[in-house]
Each structure stands twice: as C-alpha cells, then as structure tokens.
Steps between C-alpha positions, in 0.01 A plus 500: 500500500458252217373569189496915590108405655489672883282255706515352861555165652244279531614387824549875653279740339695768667830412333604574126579217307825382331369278225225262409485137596585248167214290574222675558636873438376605849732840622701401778782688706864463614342269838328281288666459229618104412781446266508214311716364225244625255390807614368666812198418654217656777486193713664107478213369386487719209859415451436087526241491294672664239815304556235209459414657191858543338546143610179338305597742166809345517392145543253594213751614261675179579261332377424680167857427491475148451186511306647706237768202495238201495355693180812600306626161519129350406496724220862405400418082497204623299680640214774189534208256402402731207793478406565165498147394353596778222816280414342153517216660230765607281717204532157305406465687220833505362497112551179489298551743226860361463625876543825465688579722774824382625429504857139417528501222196696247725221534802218518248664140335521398870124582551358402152671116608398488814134577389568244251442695157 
C-alpha cells in the first residue's frame, strides 16, 4: 500500500488497495490500476487529464522561457543606450571645457562641429 495508509479501492470496496491515484488521490487496486508515464492512475481519464496537465505546464514553462529572454535582452539594449548617451555627455563636455580625454575628445570635436560651436 502507498504511503503505509490501509484503504480500499474505490472501484471495489471489497478489495484492498495498492496505491492512490496521482490525480485525484482516489485508492485504487491491482484491476484498476492505470500506469502512465507519470505515475499510476484509478481510471484513463484521471490519467489524460493529467497527461493534459503535464502537457500545458510544459507549454507554460516554455513560455516563461522566452519571456525571461524578451526581458534580459530589453534590459541589456537599455543599459547599451545609457551607455552610449553617458559617452556622448562626456565627450560634450570634454569638447566644451577643453579637458582632453583621448578617446572621447575626437567625438566631442566631431559633435561640437557638427552643432556648429
């Protein structure tokens, strides 16, 4: 008997049962027992619906899956135009203060001419 808990089968309330259904935890016995690939079940429906179950968890995890990658990637292009707007403030202010910062001073030249000051 499963889980040490002495009960009888729904089906045949004369018989002892063997274990408890995975679905709906029903007692069944050795005659009406259906095994599945998940488990062991009272009756086939029990055992569709939760293959039906298994099969939507999946398809939801899936999902969450490629959520999870919309948003990393969102966040990542996020901090890429922080970054950039970051160096195009300091290369305007290097260009302006005439503090040279050898990388950004040429794009902050570029910038201060093509804004015409």
């Amino acid at each position: 008997m499963a889980k040490g808990v002495e009960s009888v089968c729904v089906n045949h309330p004369g018989v002892e049962a063997i274990g408890h259904c995975k679905q709906c935890n029903k007692p069944f016995c050795s005659a009406c027992r259906v095994q599945g690939p998940t488990g062991n079940f009272c009756s086939q429906g029990c055992k569709e619906k939760h293959e039906a179950f298994v099969q939507r968890a999946q398809q939801h995890e899936d999902k969450r899956g490629r959520l999870v990658m919309a948003s990393t990637t969102k966040r990542w292009v996020k901090r890429a135009v922080i970054l950039v707007i970051v160096l195009i403030l300091l290369s305007l202010a290097s260009a302006f203060t005439n503090y040279n910062i050898p990388i950004l001073s040429d794009i902050g030249w570029w910038i201060r001419n093509l804004i015409g000051k």
